[in-house]
C-alpha angles and dihedrals in degrees: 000000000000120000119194128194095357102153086054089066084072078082116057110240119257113206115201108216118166112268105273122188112081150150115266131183097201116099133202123267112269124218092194114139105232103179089082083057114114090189153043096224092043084049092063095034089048094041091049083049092050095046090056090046098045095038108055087184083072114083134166118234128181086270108046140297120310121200109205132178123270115214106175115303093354129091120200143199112181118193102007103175116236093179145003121278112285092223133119108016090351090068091101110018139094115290111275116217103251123250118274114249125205098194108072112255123241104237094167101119137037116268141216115301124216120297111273149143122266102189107304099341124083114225148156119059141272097240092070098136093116132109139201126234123201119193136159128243113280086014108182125178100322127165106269128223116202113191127209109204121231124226104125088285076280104088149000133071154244093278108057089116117019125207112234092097090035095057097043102037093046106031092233143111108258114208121189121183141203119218142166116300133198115353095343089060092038129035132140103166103149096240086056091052101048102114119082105269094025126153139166097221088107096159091057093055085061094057092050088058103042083057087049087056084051105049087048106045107018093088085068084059094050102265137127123255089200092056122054121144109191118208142183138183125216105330089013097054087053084057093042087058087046090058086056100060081033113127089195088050101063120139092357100127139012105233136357134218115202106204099199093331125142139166121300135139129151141240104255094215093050096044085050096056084045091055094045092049082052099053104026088089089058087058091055099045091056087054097245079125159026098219144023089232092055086045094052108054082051107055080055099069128078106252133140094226086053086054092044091055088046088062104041092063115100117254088227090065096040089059099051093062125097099013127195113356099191089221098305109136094203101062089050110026114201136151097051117206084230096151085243115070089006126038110249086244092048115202083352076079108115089207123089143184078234106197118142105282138200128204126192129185134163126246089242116037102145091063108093088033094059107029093062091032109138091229092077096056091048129112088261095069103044085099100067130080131249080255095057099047091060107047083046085062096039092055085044099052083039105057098024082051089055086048102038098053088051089052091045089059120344102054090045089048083056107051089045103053103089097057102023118093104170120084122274121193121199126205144178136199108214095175107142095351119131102286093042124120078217095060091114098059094057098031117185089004107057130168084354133188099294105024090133095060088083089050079054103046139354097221096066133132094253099054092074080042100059110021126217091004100114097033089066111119085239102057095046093055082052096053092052103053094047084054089049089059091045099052082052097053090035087056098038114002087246102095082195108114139149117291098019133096111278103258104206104203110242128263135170088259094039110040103176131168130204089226102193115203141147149184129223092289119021143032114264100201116169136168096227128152102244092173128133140138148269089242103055081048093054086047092053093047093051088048096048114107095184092103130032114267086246095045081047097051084051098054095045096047099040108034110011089048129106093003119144087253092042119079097088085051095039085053099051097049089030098233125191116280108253092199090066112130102225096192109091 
């Protein structure tokens, strides 16, 4: 198996397309006879009728008509906007409706997505309030699936996992949106926050609001505005989770599916000071002042002087701070606990958008994020031999997997259960992960963060990484039985149906696991409760021998460390704290 350009895929993949929806005077052919008008102006009423009719690609929205593309069965609309451009004095405001258009939009080809860096570059667009709809051919009144991409909320795009296969495979309408990224998604500086309901979770204002397009328009694509299951994958799943403690997403959608997805929200007060350290260089670049300590107390303050600098840097340089987190929160804060989006007492809140809930994980999610981690590159570990550093990496994507795939749905299962009524189904892909007959096929990285997206959808960024993996005859019956459970709970909330393993929903007494496997040849797919602790996992890492005790206390405190699985861990071992402000 070869396997190219692995430790890129840390980053989601950000794929630059030409900006496509947009407005177009050309109309469709009409076949309308014209010769039984008796008028002109019937003529024109009665040929734009015709045209709808004749060409499927054209729909009318609340805002006007969007042409999209048809390939076989699928029908699809790229960029929809679902609301106007956040630039000048919208950059950090509340989504704004867009304007309505009277000439039908080309949505023929992807657009841009968010800004964003990709690697060093900074690339995508501010107006990137748009969204993508997948139907198939004759839709009428299906479930719909609206997706939230991953990619830290810093990266990534619309199109991480297209449709065509969704819509098909799982006889629903398959919605992908576009929203705010970096700091121009999160924010919580206090001159930004200064009006009565103000919060700095931009970006999940943006998903309200897409929701809100949805509810509104999908039933002109064929779906259905009483059943919306929103998802999310990685950093979208973590949103996904926020929605469900949200006060402004309630009774949005009918039921949620977090894809590796988990708990985490942020102090308001810490991710500010993080936001003002990140930015303060920027101030004294621009010359406002001598220092970064001086900068930074005062980004820090209300003022109205503080806001109007805010706004006069460009986006381009907002977005290149910070960079990749890695899934440290606290190198990128987002999902503030702001008593707004996000209850004070974050997922502490006893009230829920209670709707049924699946949550999936893989069985080893650490492992992209460790084995390409920089530490290992770094001049502490130019000691150590070939032989060291991977079993250091090995012991690191072993025990933060463990961790990682309870935090992604078990711990989240568990901290729910007293106040949650509705069903929650837990399940886990152990394709390739360290008990599967596969593990050959995905070697170090197992069953990753992100194993299900072939399941999903044929065209993804892993299938060209490990070749031949997902075309196994195994993985594909596998593939097909977990979409089989997802069509059902799509359709009903209840993913049971004939023909499939019964899936028994988790509860505290029953903790039971939809584990996903295969061989060669055929789908292994077994109810079986998969659930520990951290700290039976903290117990197993102290009792491992397979790297030196020094070599151990490195690893723990400089690559397993402020991730979202790891403060049980970083208080054990007493790891730095990674909040820490470092400008005095």
């Amino acid at each position: 198996m070869r396997k190219r350009n692995v430790i890129a895929m840390v980053s989601i993949v950000t794929v630059m397309l030409m900006t496509g929806c947009s407005s177009s005077s050309t109309d469709p052919t009409s076949t309308t006879d014209t010769t039984t008008i008796a008028s002109s102006e019937e003529t024109s009423s009665q040929a734009e009728e015709g045209e709808t009719q004749q060409d499927n690609t054209i729909v009318s929205t609340k805002y006007g008509n969007v042409k999209g593309v048809q390939e076989g069965e699928v029908l699809t609309w790229y960029g929809i906007p679902y609301g106007k451009a956040p630039t000048g004095e919208l950059r950090w405001q509340a989504p704004q409706q867009p304007d309505a258009w009277t000439e039908t939009l080309e949505c023929t080809q992807a657009s841009s997505p968010a800004l964003q860096l990709s690697g060093t570059e900074v690339t995508g667009s501010e107006d990137c309030l748009r969204l993508n709809v997948y139907a198939k051919e004759n839709s009428q009144n299906l479930p719909v699936l609206v997706f939230i991409h991953g990619g830290n909320n810093q990266t990534g795009n619309a199109g991480e996992i297209p449709g065509q296969d969704i819509v098909v495979n799982n006889n629903c309408v398959y919605v992908s949106i576009d929203y705010r990224l970096g700091l121009l998604g999160f924010n919580c500086l206090p001159a930004l926050q200064t009006e009565e309901g103000s919060t700095g979770n931009y970006a999940m204002l943006d998903i309200a609001a897409a929701l809100d397009w949805v509810k509104e328009n999908i039933s002109a694509f064929g779906g259905d505005p009483e059943n919306i299951t929103v998802s999310g994958f990685s950093a979208g799943g973590r949103d996904v989770m926020a929605m469900l403690i949200s006060p402004i997403f309630e009774g949005k959608f009918q039921k949620a599916i977090a894809f590796s997805g988990g708990m985490t929200t942020a102090d308001e007060t810490l991710s500010a000071n993080k936001i003002a350290e990140a930015i303060a260089p920027l101030a004294v670049e621009d010359g406002k002042f001598a220092t970064e300590a001086e900068a930074f107390n005062w980004l820090l303050t209300s003022g109205q002087d503080v806001k109007d600098y805010l706004y006069s840097i460009s986006s381009e340089r907002l977005v290149a701070l910070m960079g990749n987190a890695g899934i440290r929160m606290s190198v990128f804060p987002h999902l503030y606990e702001d008593g707004v989006v996000i209850p004070m007492e974050g997922f502490d809140t006893t009230s829920y958008n209670d709707v049924p809930l699946m949550m999936l994980t893989g069985s080893t999610e650490f492992s992209m994020f460790c084995l390409g981690d920089a530490y290992f590159e770094s001049e502490e570990m130019q000691g150590y031999t070939a032989e060291e550093i991977a079993a250091a990496k090995a012991f690191a994507s072993k025990y933060g997997s463990d961790m990682y795939r309870i935090f992604n749905a078990q711990c989240s299962a568990e901290k729910m259960a007293a106040n949650y009524t509705s069903n929650i189904y837990l399940c886990e892909v152990d394709y390739g992960g360290e008990t599967s007959q596969m593990k050959a096929d995905l070697g170090d990285y197992g069953a990753f963060h992100g194993i299900f997206v072939p399941m999903l959808s044929t065209q993804n960024n892993y299938t060209a990484t490990f070749e031949g993996a997902f075309e196994k005859a195994g993985y594909v019956a596998m593939a097909k039985q977990y979409n089989n459970y997802l069509a059902n709970f799509l359709a009903t909330g209840d993913p049971n149906g004939e023909g499939l393993a019964q899936w028994t929903n988790w509860t505290p007494e029953s903790k039971n696991s939809m584990v996903f496997d295969g061989t060669e040849t055929d789908a292994i797919v077994e109810l079986k409760d998969v659930s520990t602790t951290y700290e039976q996992i903290i117990a197993q890492m102290e009792a491992d021998t397979s790297i030196s005790p020094e070599l151990k206390e490195k690893v723990i405190k400089n690559v397993m460390n402020g991730r979202w699985f790891s403060d049980t861990l970083d208080q054990h071992f007493q790891s730095p704290n990674l909040w820490d402000v470092s400008i005095q």
